[in-house]
C-alpha positions in Angstrom: 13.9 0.8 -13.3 11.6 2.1 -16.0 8.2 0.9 -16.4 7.3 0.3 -20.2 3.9 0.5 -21.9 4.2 -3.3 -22.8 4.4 -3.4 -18.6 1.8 -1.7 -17.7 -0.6 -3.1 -19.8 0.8 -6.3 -18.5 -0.1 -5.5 -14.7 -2.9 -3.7 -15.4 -4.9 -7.1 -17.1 -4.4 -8.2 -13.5 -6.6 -5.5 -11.7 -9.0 -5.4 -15.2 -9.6 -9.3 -14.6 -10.6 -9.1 -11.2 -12.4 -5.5 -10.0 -15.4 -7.1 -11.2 -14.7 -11.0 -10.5 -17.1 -11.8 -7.6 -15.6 -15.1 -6.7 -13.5 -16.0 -4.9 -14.3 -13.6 -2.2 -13.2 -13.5 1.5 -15.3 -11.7 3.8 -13.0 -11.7 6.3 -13.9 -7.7 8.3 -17.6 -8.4 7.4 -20.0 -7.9 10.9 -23.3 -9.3 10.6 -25.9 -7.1 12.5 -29.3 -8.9 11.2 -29.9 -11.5 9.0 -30.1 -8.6 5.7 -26.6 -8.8 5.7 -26.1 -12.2 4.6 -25.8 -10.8 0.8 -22.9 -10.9 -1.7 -20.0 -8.2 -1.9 -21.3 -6.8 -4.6 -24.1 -5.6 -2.9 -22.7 -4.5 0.9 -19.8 -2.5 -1.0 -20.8 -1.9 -4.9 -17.5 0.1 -5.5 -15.1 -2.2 -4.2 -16.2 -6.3 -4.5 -14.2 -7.4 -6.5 -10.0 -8.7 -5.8 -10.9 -11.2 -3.7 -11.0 -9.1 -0.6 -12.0 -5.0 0.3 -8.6 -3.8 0.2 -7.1 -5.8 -2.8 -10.3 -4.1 -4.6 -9.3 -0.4 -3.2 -5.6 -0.8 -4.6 -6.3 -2.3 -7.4 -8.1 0.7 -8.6 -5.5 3.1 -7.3 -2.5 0.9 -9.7 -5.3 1.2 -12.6 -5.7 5.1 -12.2 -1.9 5.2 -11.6 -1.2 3.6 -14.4 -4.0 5.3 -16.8 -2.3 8.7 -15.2 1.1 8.1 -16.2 -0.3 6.6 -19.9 -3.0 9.1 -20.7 -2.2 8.8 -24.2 -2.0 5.2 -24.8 -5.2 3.5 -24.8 -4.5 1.5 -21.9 -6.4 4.7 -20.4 -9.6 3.9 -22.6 -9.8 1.0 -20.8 -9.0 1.6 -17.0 -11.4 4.5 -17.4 -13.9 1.8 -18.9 -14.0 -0.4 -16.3 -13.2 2.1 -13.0 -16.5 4.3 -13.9 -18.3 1.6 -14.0 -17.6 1.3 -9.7 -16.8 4.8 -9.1 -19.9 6.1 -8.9 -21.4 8.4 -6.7 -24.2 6.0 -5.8 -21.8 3.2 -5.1 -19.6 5.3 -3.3 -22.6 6.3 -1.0 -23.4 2.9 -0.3 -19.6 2.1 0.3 -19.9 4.9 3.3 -23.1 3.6 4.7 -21.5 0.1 5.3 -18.1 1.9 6.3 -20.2 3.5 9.4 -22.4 0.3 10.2 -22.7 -0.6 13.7 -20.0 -2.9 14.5 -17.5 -1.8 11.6 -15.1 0.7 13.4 -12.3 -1.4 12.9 -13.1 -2.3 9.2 -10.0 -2.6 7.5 -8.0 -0.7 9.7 -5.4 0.3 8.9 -4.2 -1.4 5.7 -7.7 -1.1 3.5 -8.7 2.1 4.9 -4.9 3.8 4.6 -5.0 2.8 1.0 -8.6 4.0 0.4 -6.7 7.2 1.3 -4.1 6.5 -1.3 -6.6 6.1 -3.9 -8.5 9.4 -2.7 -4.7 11.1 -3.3 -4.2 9.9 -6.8 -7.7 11.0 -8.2 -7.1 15.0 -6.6 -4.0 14.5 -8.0 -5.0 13.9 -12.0 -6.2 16.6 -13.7 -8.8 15.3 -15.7 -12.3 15.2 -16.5 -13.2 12.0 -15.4 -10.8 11.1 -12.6 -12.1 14.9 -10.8 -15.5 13.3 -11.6 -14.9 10.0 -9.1 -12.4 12.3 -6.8 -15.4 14.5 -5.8 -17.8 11.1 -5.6 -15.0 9.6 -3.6 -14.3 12.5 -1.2 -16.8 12.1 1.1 -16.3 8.6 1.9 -12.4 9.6 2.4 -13.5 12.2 4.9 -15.3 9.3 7.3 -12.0 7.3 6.6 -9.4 10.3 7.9 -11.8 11.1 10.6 -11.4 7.1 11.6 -8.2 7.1 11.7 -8.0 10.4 12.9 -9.9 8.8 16.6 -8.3 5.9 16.4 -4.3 7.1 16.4 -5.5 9.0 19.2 -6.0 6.2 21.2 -3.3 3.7 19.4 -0.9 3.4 22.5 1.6 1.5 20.4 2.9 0.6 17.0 1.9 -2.1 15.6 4.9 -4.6 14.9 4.0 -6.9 12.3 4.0 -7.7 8.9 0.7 -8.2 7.6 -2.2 -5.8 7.4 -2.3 -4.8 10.5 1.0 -2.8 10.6 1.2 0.1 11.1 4.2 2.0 9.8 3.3 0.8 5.8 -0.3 2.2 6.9 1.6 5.3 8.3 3.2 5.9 4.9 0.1 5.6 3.2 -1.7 8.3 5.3 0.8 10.8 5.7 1.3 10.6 1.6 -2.5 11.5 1.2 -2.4 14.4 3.7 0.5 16.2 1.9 -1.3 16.0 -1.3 -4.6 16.7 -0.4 -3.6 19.5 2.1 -5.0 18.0 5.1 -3.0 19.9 7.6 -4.1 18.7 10.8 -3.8 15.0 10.0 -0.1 15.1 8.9 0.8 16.5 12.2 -0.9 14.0 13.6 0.9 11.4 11.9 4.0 13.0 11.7 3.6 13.6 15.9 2.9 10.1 15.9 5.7 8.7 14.0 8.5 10.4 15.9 6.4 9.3 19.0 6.3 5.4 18.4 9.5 5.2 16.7 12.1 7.9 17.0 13.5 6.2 20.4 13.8 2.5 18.2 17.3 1.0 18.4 18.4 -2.2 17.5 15.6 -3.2 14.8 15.4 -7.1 15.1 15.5 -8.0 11.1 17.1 -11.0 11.7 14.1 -12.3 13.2 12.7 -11.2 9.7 10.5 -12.8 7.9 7.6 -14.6 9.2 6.4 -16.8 6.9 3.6 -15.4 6.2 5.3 -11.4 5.9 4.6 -9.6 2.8 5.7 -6.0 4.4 9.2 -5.9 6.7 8.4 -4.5 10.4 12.3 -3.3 10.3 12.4 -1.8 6.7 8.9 -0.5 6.5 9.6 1.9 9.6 12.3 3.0 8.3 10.7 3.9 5.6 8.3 6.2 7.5 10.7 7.9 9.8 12.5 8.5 6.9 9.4 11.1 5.6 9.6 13.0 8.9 13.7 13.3 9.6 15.8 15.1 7.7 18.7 13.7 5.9 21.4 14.1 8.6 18.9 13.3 11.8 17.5 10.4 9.5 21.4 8.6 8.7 22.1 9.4 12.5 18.9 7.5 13.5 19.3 4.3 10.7 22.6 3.7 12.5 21.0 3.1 16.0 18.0 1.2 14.6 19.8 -0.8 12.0 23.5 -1.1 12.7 23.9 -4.5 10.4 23.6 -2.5 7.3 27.5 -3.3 6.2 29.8 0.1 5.0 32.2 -1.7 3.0 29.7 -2.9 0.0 29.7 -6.6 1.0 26.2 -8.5 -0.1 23.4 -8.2 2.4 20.2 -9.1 3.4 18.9 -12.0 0.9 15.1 -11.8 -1.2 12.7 -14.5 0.5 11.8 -18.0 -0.8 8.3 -18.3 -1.4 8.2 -22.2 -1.0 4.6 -22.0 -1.9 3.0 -19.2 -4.4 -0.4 -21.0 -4.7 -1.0 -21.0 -1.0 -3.1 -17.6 -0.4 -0.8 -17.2 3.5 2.4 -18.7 2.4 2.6 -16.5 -1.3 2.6 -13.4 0.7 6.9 -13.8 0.5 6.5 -12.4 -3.1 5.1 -9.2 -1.8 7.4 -9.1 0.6 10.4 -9.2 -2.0 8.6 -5.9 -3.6 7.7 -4.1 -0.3 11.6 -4.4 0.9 12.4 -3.6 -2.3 10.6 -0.1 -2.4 11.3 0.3 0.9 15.2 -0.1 0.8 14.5 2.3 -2.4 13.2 5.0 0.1 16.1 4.9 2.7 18.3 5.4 -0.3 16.7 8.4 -1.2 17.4 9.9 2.4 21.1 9.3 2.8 23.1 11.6 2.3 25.3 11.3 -0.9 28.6 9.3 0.1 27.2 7.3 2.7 29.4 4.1 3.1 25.6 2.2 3.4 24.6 2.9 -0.1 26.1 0.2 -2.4 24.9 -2.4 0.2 21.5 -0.9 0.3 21.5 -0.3 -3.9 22.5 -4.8 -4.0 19.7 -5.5 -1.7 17.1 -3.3 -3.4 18.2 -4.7 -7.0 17.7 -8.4 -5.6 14.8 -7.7 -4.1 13.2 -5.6 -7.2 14.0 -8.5 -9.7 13.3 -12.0 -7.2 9.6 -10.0 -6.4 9.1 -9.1 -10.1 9.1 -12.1 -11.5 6.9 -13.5 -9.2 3.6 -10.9 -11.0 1.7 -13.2 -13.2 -1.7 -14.4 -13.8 -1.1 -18.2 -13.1 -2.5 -18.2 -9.5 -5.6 -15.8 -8.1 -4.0 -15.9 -4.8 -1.4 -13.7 -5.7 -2.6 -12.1 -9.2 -5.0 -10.4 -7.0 -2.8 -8.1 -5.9 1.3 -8.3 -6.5 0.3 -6.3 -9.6 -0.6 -3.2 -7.0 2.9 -3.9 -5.2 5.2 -4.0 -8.6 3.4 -1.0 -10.3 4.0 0.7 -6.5 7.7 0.0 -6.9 8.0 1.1 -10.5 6.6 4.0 -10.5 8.2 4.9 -7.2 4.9 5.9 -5.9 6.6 5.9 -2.1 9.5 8.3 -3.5 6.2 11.7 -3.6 
């Protein structure tokens, strides 16, 4: 799949309408300490308000300066850089810390919001250009507190974390360990890399037919998959996927069916649509680390087709519930941002 301009501007309208839309908002992480925090997102965390919620905000400026990377020369660029400067500054991103290490908030959006905080930290060191080096060095020391968070807190995480909302943490995982390879953060790959083989090497038998919850919009199974996948080599990896997920048919026959989002209005229930994109780039990534001629592929290539094209057309503007943020997941899956 290819990801036109026509696209991209598409799902980049999404983020544009809403990194500055105050309302609706959901507060959800937010721990009152005194009566002077009763204020509006825009003032506890100046950078990132807007989405709906903290980490919607986060990625939705990581698929605009994604997207504004890949089209430098169109002038979709003009106007992600427009409208991302205008939270990306080093003022905001002060104040963004300062709430980050308020009493109370050590478990702020941990791990989802904070792993893709990370993300976005990646994706700015990664563009060279004026104004994107500009908001990477304004965001690097808020991405410091975050790695050293995370850092103490996967050194007291006992066990993985098995579900399929935010607070999984194999996606999360994926997240992290990406920024640490492109930032060169050393010491926190090996961590996470020590950590993955830890709580998930052993895994046999992956329950996916339990999968999904109604309410999923990332696959426990597929997701660590996905992750071990980044820290086994090809032959160890296939060895592995055939203890953990032994239902993955070798002669080609159809397998493992997109969700039915009986409700995309409903904030809980829409979540299915993401899900269809998550499995989607997911599936995507195990391909990538078979080894050519492995009878699992054409079964693996259906599924992720399905999946891609059931979650795509799910991306519009009609409902704020999921416009919010399925933009983030589809321009993820496009532009094979787990494949780096």
């Amino acid at each position: 799949m290819k990801l036109s301009v026509a696209a991209a501007e598409r799902f980049a309208n999404l983020a544009l309408a809403c990194i500055h839309r105050e309302y609706p908002t959901k507060l959800g992480q937010h721990v009152l300490n005194s009566d002077a925090d009763v204020r509006p997102a825009r003032e506890l965390t100046p950078a990132f308000y807007g989405c709906y919620d903290w980490h919607s905000a986060v990625h939705g400026h990581w698929m605009l300066i994604r997207l504004a990377r890949i089209f430098q020369d169109e002038p979709l660029a003009d106007r992600v850089k427009y409208a991302v400067g205008r939270n990306l500054t080093a003022g905001n991103l002060q104040q963004e810390q300062e709430y980050l290490q308020g009493k109370g908030r050590e478990s702020f959006e941990r791990p989802y919001g904070l792993a893709w905080l990370l993300r976005l930290a990646a994706e700015l060191r990664g563009w060279n250009d004026t104004d994107a080096q500009q908001w990477s060095a304004a965001l690097t020391p808020l991405a410091g507190v975050v790695e050293q968070r995370l850092c103490h807190w996967l050194g007291k995480l006992s066990h993985p974390v098995r579900s399929g909302e935010h607070s999984q943490s194999a996606f999360s995982f994926g997240l992290m360990l990406d920024y640490a390879w492109a930032c060169d953060r050393r010491e926190f790959a090996r961590l996470l890399e020590a950590k993955i083989r830890d709580f998930y090497a052993g895994d046999r038998d992956g329950p996916l037919a339990y999968e999904p919850s109604g309410e999923d919009f990332l696959s426990p199974c597929l997701a660590e998959a996905d992750v071990v996948r980044r820290v086994m080599p090809g032959t160890e990896f296939a060895e592995w996927l055939e203890q953990f997920l032994p239902q993955i048919p070798r002669d080609g026959s159809p397998w493992l069916q997109p969700a039915r989002v009986p409700d995309p209005s409903d904030p809980k229930l829409g979540h299915l649509d993401g899900l269809n994109l998550s499995r989607a780039w997911m599936l995507r990534g195990v391909l990538q680390a078979l080894p050519k001629g492995d009878a699992r592929i054409p079964s693996l290539q259906a599924a992720a087709g399905e999946h891609a094209a059931a979650g795509l057309a799910s991306v519009s503007s009609e409902n704020y519930e999921g416009a919010h943020w399925l933009g983030t997941f589809a321009v993820y899956l496009l532009t094979e941002s787990a494949a780096q």
